[in-house]
C-alpha positions in Angstrom: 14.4 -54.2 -21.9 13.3 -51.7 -19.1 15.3 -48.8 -20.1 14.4 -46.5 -17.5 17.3 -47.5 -15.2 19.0 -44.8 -17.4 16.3 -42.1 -16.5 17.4 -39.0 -14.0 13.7 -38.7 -12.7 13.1 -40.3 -9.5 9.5 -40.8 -11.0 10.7 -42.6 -13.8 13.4 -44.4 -11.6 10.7 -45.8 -9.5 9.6 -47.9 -12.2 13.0 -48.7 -13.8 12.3 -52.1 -12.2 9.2 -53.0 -13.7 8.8 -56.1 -15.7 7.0 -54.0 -18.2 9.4 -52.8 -20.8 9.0 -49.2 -20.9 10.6 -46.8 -23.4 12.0 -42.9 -22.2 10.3 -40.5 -24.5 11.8 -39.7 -27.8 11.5 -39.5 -31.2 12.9 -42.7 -31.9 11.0 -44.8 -30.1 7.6 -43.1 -32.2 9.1 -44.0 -35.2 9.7 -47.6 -33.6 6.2 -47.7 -33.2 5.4 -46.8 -36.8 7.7 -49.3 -38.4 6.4 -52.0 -35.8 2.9 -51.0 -36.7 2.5 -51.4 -32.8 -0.3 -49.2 -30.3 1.4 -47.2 -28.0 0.6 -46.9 -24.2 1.8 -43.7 -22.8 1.6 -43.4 -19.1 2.5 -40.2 -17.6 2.4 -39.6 -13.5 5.1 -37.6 -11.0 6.8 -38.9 -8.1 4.5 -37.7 -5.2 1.5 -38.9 -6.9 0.0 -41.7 -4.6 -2.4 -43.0 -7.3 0.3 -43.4 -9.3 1.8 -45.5 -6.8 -1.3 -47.6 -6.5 -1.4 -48.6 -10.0 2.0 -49.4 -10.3 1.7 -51.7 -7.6 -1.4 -53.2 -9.3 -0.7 -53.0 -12.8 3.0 -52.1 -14.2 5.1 -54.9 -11.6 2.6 -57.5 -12.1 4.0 -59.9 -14.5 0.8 -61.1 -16.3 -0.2 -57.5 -17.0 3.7 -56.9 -18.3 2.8 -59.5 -20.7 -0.2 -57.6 -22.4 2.0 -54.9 -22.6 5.1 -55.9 -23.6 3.9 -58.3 -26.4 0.8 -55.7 -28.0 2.0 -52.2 -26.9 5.3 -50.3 -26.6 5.0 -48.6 -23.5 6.0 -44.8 -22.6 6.5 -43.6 -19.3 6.4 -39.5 -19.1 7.4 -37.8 -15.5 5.0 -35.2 -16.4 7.7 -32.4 -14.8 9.8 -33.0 -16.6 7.9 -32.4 -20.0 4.7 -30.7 -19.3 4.2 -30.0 -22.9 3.6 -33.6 -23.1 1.4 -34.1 -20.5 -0.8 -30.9 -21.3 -1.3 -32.5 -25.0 -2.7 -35.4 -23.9 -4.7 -34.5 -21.1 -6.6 -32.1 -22.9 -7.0 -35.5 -25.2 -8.3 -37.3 -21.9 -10.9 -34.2 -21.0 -12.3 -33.9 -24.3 -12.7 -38.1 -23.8 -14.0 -38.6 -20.4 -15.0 -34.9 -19.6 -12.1 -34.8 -16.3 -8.6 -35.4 -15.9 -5.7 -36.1 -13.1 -3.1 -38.6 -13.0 -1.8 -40.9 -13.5 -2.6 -40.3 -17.4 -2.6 -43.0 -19.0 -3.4 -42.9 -22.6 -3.6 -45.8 -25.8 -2.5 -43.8 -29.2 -1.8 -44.9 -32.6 1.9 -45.7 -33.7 1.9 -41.8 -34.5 1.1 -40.5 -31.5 -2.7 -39.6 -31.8 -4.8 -40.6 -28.8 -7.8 -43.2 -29.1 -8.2 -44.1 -25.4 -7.6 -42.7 -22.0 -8.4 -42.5 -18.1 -6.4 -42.2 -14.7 -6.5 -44.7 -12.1 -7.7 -48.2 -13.6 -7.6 -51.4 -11.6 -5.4 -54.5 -12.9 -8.4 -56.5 -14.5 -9.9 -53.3 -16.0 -6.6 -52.2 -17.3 -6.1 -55.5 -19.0 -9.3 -55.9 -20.2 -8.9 -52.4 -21.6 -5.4 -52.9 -23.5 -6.9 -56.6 -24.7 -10.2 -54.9 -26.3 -8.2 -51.8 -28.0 -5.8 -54.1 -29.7 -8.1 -56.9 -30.9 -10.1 -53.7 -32.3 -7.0 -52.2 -34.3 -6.2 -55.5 -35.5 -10.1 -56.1 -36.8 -10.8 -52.8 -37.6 -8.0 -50.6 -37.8 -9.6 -47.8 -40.4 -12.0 -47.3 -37.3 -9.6 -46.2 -34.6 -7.3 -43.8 -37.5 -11.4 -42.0 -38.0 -11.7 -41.4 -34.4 -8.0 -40.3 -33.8 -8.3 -38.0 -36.7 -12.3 -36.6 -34.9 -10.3 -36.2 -31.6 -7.2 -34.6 -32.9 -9.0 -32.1 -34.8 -11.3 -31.1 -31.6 -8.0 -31.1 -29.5 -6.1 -28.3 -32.3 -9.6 -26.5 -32.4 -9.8 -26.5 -28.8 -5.3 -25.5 -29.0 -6.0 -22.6 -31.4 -5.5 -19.3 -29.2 -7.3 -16.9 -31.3 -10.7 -19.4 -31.4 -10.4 -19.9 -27.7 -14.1 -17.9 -27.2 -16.0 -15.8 -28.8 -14.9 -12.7 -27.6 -17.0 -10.5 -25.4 -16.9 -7.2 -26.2 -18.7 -5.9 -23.1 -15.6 -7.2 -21.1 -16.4 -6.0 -17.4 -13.8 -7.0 -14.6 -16.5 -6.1 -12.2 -18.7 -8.6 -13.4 -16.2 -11.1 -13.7 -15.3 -11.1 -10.1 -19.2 -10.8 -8.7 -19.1 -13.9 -10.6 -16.6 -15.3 -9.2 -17.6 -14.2 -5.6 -20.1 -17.1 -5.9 -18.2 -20.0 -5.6 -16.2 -18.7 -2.7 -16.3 -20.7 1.0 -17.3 -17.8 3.6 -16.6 -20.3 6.2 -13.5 -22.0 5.6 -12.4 -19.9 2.2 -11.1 -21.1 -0.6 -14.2 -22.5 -3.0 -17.0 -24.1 -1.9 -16.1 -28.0 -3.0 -13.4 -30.3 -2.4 -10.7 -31.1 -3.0 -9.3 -27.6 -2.2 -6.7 -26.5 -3.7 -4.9 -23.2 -2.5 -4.5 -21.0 -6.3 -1.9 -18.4 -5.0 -2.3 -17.2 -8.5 -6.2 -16.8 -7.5 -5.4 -15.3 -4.2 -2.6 -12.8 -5.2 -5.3 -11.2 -7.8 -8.0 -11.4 -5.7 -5.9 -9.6 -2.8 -4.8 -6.9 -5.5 -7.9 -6.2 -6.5 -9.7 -6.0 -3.2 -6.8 -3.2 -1.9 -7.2 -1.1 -5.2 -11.0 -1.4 -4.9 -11.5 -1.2 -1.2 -13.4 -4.0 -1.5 -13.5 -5.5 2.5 -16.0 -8.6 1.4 -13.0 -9.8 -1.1 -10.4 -8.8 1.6 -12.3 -10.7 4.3 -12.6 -13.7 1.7 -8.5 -13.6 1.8 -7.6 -14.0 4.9 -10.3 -16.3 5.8 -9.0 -18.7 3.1 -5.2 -17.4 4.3 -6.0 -17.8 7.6 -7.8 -21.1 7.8 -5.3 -22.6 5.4 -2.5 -21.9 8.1 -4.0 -23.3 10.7 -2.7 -27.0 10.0 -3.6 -29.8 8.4 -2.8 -28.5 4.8 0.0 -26.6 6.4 2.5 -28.5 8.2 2.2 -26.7 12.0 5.2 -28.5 13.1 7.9 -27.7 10.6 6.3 -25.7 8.1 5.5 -26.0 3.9 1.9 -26.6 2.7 0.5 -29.8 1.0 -0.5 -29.9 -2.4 -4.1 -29.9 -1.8 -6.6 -30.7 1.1 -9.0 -33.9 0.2 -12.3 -31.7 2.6 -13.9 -28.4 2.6 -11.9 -27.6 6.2 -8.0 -27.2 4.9 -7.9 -30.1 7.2 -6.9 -33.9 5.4 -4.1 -33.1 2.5 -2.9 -34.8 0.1 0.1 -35.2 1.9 2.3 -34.5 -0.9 4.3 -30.9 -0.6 5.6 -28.9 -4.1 8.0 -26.5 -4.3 5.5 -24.5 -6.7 3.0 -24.2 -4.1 5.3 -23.5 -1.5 7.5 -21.0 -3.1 4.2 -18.6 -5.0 2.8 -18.4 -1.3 5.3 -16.8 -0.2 4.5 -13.8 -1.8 1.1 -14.0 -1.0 1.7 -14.7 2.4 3.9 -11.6 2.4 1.8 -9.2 0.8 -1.3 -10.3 2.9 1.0 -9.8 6.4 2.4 -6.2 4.7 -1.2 -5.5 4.4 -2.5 -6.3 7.9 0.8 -6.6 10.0 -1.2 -10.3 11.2 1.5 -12.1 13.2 0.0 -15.5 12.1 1.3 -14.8 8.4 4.7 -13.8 9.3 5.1 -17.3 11.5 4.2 -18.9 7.9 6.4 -17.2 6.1 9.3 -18.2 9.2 8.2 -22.0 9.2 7.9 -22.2 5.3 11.6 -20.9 4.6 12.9 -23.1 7.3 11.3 -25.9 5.5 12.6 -25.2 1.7 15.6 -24.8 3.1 16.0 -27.6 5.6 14.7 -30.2 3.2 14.7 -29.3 -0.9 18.1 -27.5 -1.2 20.9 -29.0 -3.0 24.4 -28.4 -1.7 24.8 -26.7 -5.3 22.0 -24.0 -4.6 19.2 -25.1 -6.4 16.1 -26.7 -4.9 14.3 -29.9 -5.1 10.9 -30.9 -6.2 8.8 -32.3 -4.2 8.2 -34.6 -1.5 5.9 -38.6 -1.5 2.5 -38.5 0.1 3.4 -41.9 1.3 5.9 -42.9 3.9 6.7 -46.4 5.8 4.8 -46.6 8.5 5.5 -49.0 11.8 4.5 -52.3 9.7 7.8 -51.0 6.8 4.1 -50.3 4.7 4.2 -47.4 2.4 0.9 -45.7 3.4 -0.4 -42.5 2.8 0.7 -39.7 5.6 1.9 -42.0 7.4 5.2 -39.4 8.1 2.5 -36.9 9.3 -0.3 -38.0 11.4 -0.7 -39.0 15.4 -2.4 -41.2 17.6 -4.2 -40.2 20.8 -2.3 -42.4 22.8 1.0 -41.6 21.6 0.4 -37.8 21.6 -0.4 -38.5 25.5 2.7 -40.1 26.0 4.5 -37.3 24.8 3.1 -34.6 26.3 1.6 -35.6 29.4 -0.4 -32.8 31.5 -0.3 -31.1 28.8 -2.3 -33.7 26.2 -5.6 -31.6 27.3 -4.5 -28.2 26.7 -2.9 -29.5 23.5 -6.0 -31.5 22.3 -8.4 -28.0 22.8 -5.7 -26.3 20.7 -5.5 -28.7 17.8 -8.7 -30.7 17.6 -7.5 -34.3 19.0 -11.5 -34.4 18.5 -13.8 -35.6 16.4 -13.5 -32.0 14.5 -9.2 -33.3 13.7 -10.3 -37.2 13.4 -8.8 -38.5 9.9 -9.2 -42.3 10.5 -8.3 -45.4 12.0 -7.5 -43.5 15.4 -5.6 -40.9 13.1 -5.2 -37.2 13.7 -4.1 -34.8 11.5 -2.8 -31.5 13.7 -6.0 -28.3 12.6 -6.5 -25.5 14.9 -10.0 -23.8 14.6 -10.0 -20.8 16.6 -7.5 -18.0 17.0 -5.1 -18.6 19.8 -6.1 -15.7 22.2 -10.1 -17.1 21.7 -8.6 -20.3 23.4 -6.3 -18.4 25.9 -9.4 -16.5 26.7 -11.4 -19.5 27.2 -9.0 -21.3 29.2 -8.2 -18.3 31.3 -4.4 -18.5 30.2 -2.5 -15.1 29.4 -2.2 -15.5 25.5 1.9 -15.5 25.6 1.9 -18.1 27.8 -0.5 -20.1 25.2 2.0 -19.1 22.6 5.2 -20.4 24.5 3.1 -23.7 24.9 2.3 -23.8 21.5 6.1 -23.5 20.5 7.5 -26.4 22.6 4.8 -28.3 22.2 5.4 -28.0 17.9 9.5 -28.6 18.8 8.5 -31.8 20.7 6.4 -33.3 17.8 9.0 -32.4 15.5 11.2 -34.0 17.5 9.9 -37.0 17.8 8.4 -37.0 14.3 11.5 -36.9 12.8 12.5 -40.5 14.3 9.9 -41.9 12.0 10.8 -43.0 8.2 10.9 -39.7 6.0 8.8 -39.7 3.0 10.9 -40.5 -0.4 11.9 -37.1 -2.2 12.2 -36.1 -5.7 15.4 -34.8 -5.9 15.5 -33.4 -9.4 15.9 -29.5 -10.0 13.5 -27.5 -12.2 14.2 -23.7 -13.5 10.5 -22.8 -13.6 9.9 -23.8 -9.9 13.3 -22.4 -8.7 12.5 -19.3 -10.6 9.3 -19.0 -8.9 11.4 -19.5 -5.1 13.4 -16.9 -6.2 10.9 -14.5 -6.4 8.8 -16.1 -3.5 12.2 -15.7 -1.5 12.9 -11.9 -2.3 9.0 -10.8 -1.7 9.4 -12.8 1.6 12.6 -11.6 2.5 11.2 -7.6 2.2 9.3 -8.8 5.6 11.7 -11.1 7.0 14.7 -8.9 6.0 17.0 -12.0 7.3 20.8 -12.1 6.6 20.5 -15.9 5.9 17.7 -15.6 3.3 19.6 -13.3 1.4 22.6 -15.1 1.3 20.1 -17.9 -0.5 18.9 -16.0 -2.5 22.2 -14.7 -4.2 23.7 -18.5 -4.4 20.1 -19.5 -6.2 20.0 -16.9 -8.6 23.7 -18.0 -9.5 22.6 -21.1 -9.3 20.3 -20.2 -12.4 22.4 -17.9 -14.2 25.7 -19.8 -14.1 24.4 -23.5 -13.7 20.8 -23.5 -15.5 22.1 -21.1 -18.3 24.5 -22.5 -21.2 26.8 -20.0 -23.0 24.3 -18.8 -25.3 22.0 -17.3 -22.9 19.5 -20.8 -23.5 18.2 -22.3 -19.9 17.5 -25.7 -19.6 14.8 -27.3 -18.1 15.8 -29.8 -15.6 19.1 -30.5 -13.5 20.3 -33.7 -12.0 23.3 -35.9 -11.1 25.5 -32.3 -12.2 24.1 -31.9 -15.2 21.1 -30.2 -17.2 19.1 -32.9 -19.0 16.1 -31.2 -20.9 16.2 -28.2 -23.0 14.4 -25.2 -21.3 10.7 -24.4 -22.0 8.3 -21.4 -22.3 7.6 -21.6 -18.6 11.0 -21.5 -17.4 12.1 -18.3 -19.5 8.4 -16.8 -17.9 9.8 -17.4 -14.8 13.4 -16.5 -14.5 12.3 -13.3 -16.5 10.4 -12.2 -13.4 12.6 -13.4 -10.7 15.3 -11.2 -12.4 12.5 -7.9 -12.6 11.8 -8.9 -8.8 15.5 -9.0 -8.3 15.9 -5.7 -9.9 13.1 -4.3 -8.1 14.3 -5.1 -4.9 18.4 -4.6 -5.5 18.3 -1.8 -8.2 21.4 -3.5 -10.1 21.4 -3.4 -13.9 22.4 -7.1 -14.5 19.6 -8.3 -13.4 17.6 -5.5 -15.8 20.1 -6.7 -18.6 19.2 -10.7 -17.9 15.3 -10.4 -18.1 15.8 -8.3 -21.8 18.0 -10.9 -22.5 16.4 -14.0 -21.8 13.0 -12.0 -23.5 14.9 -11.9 -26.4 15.6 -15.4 -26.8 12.1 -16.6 -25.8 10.4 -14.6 -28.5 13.2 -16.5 -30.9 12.5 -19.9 -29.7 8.5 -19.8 -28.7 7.1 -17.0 -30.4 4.2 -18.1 -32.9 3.2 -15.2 -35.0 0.0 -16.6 -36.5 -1.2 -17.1 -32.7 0.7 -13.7 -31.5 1.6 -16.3 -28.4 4.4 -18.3 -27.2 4.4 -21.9 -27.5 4.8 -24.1 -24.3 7.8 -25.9 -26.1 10.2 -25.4 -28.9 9.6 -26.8 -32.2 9.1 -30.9 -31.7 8.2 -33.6 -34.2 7.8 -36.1 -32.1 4.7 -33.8 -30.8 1.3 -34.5 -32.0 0.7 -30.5 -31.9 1.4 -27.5 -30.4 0.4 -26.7 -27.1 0.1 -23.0 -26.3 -0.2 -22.6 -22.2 -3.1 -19.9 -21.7 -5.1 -21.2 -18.7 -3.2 -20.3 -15.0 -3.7 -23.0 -12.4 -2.1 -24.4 -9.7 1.3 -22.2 -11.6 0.3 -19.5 -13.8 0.2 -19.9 -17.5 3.7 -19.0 -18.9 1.8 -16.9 -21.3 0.0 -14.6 -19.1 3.4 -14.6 -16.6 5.0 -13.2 -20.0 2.5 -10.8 -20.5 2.9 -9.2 -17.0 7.0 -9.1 -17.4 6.9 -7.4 -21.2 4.7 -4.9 -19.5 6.7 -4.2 -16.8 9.9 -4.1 -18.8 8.7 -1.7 -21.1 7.6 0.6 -17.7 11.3 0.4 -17.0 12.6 1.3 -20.7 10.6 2.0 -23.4 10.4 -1.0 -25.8 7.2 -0.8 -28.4 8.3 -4.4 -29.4 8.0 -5.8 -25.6 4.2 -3.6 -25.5 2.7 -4.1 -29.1 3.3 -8.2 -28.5 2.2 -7.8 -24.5 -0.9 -5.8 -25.4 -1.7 -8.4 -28.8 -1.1 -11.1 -26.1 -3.4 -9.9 -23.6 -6.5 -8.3 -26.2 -6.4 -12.0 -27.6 -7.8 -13.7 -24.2 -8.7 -10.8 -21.9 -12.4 -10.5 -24.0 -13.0 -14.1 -24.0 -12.8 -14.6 -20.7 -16.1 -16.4 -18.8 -14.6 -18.3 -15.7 -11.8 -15.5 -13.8 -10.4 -18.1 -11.7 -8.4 -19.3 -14.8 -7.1 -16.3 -16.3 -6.3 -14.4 -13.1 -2.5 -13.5 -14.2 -4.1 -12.2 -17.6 -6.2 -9.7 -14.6 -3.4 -8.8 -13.7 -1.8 -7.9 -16.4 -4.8 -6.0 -17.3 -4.6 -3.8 -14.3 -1.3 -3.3 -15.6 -2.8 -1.2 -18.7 -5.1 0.9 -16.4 -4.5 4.4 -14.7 -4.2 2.5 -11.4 -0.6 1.1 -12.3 2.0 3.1 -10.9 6.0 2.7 -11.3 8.0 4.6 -8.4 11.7 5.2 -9.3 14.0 6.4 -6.1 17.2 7.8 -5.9 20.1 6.6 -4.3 20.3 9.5 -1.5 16.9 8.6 -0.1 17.3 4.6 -0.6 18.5 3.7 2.4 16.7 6.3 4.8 13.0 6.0 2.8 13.0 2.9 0.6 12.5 0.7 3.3 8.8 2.5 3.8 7.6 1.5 0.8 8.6 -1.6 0.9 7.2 -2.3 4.7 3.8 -1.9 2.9 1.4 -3.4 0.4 1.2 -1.6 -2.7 -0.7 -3.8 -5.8 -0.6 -3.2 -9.0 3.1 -1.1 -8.2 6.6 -1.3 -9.7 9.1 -0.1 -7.0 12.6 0.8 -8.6 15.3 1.8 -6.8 18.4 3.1 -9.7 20.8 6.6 -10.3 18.8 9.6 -11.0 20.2 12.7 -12.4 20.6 15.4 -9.8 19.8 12.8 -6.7 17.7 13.1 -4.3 14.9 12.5 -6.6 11.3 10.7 -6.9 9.9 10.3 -10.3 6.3 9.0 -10.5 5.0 7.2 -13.7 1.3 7.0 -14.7 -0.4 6.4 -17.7 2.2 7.1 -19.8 3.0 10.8 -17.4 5.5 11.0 -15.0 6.2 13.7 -12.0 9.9 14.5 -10.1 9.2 14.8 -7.1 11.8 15.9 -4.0 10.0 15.3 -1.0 9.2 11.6 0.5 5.8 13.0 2.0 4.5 14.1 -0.7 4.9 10.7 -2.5 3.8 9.3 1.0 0.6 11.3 0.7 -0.1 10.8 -3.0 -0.1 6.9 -2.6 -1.7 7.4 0.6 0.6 5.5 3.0 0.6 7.3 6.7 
């Protein structure tokens, strides 16, 4: 009755076992629910997700809670990567309920689909008591729950409905906006002043644009504070590299263990734009450690990448517990290193300042190494030779413990977004090996992830692709192919981003909204869903905004810029908060006299390209292709462009020495 066994997702796998019947989600199985006349529960999560763990444990293998289920509800269970369209529909359901959101989602609806109840986490008797309530109340008074479905559904398509996102404000001021924003910034530890802290590379990679084009050092400083501080462990894995999802205090120090490939794979980019634009050693080490870690542990023999790995991990009782994989005690840590334990515990906090719990430590350094080397009266190389074994040691003996579980499914979006991580990381790095992965993932994508018709999919397992691609994944493979024509001048990859444009104007492209949908057309969806807001991964709307941009920089295309510029004049005056539209900023900067596009020929390519490159240049296309009469420079601006012939004077004009 469980059919779930029959699922690819590890997520959903992990429940296949359940005694609660749960259904895969399909169209079927809503009409089931309409002829049955039956509520549905629809319980969405992800396989790193430790509260998700903790109420399966509770709720969904505990036999007398199956029996609610199974005998009122038909149960849904939703990995919420694999259809995000899905989960965005009804959290916005569960914010306009309870005012907050997170998961697991867990939401009652009406045999059509339309939400009447909702929250995250719920313990086993409130859970039960919850279901019980809801269904004696449909059966006594169903015309009551069908009014407040329909008040709730008609708040959530207002609230869906692009062109009444805000009133618009007319006086639009970037300036402002960011001032704004300045105020919630941590000029300690960086990031925002709250917790949890979550890193927002789509945050940063603005912020850092815009503080180079504006000179603006308090924005800069902001950066690598937050860069900085985030690198010195406990979000970021010191020992083997890749960041955590999010850190639980204001310090970057106690993550929730759990590491993405999305997070991972968009800092890269900002980690190698902020080392191009202060040449900080500290950046290019993350950039080293994160690569090693991608590669070492998400890539599939095939070329593609896996999701994610658990927070939890077995710990020495066989318990799964929380960063269990990751964290020390004192006296083990002495054991290991010996005369070294005090050095070592100055360096990273075995102190009340690293304490997690329980005797814990999490791995945070607080103070640049060459403060410490000072301090201790210890050449700084000598401190950073330390540092090294003392990380290959740990690993070492780490890696003895049990590994936390992985979700081995493949997603275009996020390998899209490695792809480009990989190639801005790579300009740094400039590593034979790197490159090599790069070329086997974007085959990967273009031979494996892409059908005959051009179409992607969304999700690949068990050698095959199991979801029909969505909005986000064409947004993303459209700029990893720009970046890969960027960077490699070949015209494929020009050809593959007009292509793949094409089709997602064909399949997503809502003309009453002048938007694309997050999905293709659905019945079994209770609306639309339009993704406008960037988070933790940018909106695939503004992403598309900044690639029809570009591509009509490269080649004129007034279809490509007429919907880009509708796109971007329908949010860019409604904005209030920046830190959700800051891909939509950037695509604005994109439309002002500061954008630049740099085309060079093929004679000064090898000798000058790499110059540019070497630095930071925002709000800059860099093209290398065949001009006519080579050697040759051609500068674009505001619709003007100049020829030049000699690298200094482009040098000078972008004012790079």
């Amino acid at each position: 009755m469980n059919e779930l066994i029959n699922a690819n997702s590890p997520y959903l796998l992990q429940h296949s076992e359940n005694p609660v019947h749960w259904k895969m989600w399909r169209t079927e199985v809503l009409e089931e629910a309409k002829k049955s006349d039956k509520l549905l529960i629809i319980s969405i999560g992800y396989a790193a997700c430790h509260w998700c763990h903790v109420m399966e444990k509770e709720c969904f293998e505990n036999d007398d809670v199956a029996s609610v289920m199974n005998t009122d509800y038909i149960s849904i269970k939703i990995d919420r990567e694999e259809q995000p369209e899905v989960d965005a529909i009804y959290m916005k359901a569960l914010q306009i309920m309870t005012g907050q959101g997170g998961w697991p989602l867990n939401i009652v609806a009406l045999p059509d689909g339309r939400p009447v109840w909702g929250a995250t986490y719920v313990n086993k008797r409130q859970w039960t008591e919850v279901l019980t309530q809801l269904q004696q109340l449909y059966k006594s008074d169903t015309a009551k729950m069908y009014e407040y479905a329909d008040r709730l559904h008609e708040g959530m398509k207002v609230l869906g409905n692009v062109n009444a996102h805000v009133e618009p404000d007319l006086s639009f001021s970037i300036e402002q906006l960011v001032s704004k924003w300045q105020r919630s910034f941590d000029l300690e530890y960086g990031g925002y002043a709250r917790s949890p802290k979550f890193m927002m590379p789509t945050n940063l990679d603005f912020l850092q644009a815009y503080g180079t084009l504006t000179n603006n050092n308090e924005l800069l400083n902001h950066i690598d504070t937050t860069l900085t501080r985030m690198a010195w462990g406990g979000l970021f894995d010191t020992l083997h590299g890749g960041f955590s999802r999010y850190s639980v205090d204001e310090k970057w120090h106690i993550p929730h263990f759990e590491k993405m490939l999305y997070d991972n794979a968009q800092l890269l980019k900002t980690y190698a734009d902020a080392y191009k634009r202060t040449n900080y050693p500290l950046y290019k080490q993350v950039l080293q450690k994160t690569i090693s870690f991608i590669t070492d542990e998400f890539q599939d023999s095939s070329g593609g990448f896996y999701s994610a790995l658990d927070a939890d991990s077995l710990d020495k009782k066989n318990i799964l517990k929380e960063g269990a994989y990751y964290t020390w005690r004192k006296d083990a840590l002495k054991d290991l290193l010996k005369e070294d334990f005090e050095l070592f515990s100055k360096v990273y906090n075995i102190n009340e300042f690293g304490h997690w719990e329980d005797g814990e430590y999490v791995l945070i350094q607080n103070k640049p190494l060459k403060d410490l080397a000072q301090h201790y009266s210890i050449p700084v190389e000598e401190l950073e030779i330390k540092k090294r074994k003392w990380e290959q040691k740990l690993f070492s003996e780490r890696k003895k413990r049990a590994y936390p579980r992985l979700d081995d499914k493949i997603l275009t979006s996020w390998n899209a977004l490695l792809l480009s991580g990989m190639i801005h990381a790579n300009s740094v790095l400039k590593n034979e090996a790197i490159e090599k992965t790069i070329f086997k993932l974007e085959h990967f994508i273009h031979n494996v992830l892409t059908n005959e018709n051009f179409e992607l999919g969304h999700a690949y397992k068990n050698n095959k692709v199991y979801i029909d691609g969505l909005m986000e994944d064409y947004a993303f493979v459209i700029q990893a192919n720009i970046d890969l024509y960027s960077y490699y001048g070949k015209e494929e990859y020009l050809l593959n981003a007009k292509k793949f444009s094409n089709i997602a104007f064909d399949l997503f492209y809502d003309e009453s909204q002048n938007c694309f949908r997050a999905h293709q057309k659905n019945p079994a969806l209770i609306m639309d869903h339009f993704d406008i807001e960037d988070n933790v991964i940018p909106a695939s709307n503004s992403i598309m905004t900044n690639n029809l941009l570009l591509l009509n920089s490269i080649d004129y295309n007034p279809h490509y810029h007429k919907s880009a510029l509708k796109m971007l004049e329908n949010i860019i005056h409604t904005i209030d908060y920046a830190s959700a539209f800051s891909h939509w900023l950037l695509a604005y900067l994109k439309t002002k006299d500061t954008f630049k596009m740099i085309t060079v020929g093929s004679n000064l390519y090898k000798k000058n390209m790499e110059t540019l490159r070497n630095k930071y240049l925002p709000n800059t296309l860099l093209l290398y292709k065949e001009l006519e009469n080579s050697p040759k420079i051609e500068v674009c601006s505001s619709n003007k462009c100049i020829l030049l012939n000699d690298f200094n004077e482009l040098l000078d004009m972008i004012s790079i020495k």
